[in-house]
N, C-alpha and C positions, 0 to 999 in steps of 0.2 A: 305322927309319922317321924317326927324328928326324934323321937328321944327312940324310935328305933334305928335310927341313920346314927347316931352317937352309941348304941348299942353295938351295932356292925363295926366300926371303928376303934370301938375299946376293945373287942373280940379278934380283929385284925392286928391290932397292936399285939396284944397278946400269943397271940398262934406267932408271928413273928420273934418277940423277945424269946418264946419256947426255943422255935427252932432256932435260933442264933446260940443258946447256951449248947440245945443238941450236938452243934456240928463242935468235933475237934478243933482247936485252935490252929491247926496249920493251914486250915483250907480259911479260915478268917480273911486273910488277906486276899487272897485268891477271890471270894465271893464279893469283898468290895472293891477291888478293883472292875470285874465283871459288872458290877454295877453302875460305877463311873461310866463305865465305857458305854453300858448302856443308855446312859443321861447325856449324855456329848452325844451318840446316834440319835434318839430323840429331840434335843435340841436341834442338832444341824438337818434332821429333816425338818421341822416346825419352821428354822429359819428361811431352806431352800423354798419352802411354800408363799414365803412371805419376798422375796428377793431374785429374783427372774429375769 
């Protein structure tokens, strides 16, 4: 079961590195910032659950 769980994962990585060469360079920044922003919401909801 695991060496399919690390299968999914190296295949995840993969479709990922793809699309990352895919996209044009301009929206680069664009898409990691969108990203950031998404990981600060994620965190500060995790935190609001923990802190009440």
């Amino acid at each position: 079961m695991s060496k399919f769980n690390d299968q999914m994962k190296q295949h995840a990585k993969n479709a990922v590195r793809s699309a990352w060469r895919r996209l044009p360079w301009h929206y680069k920044p664009v898409v990691l910032i969108a990203g950031l922003v998404m990981v600060m919401y994620v965190i500060q909801g995790v935190l609001s659950l923990f802190v009440q």
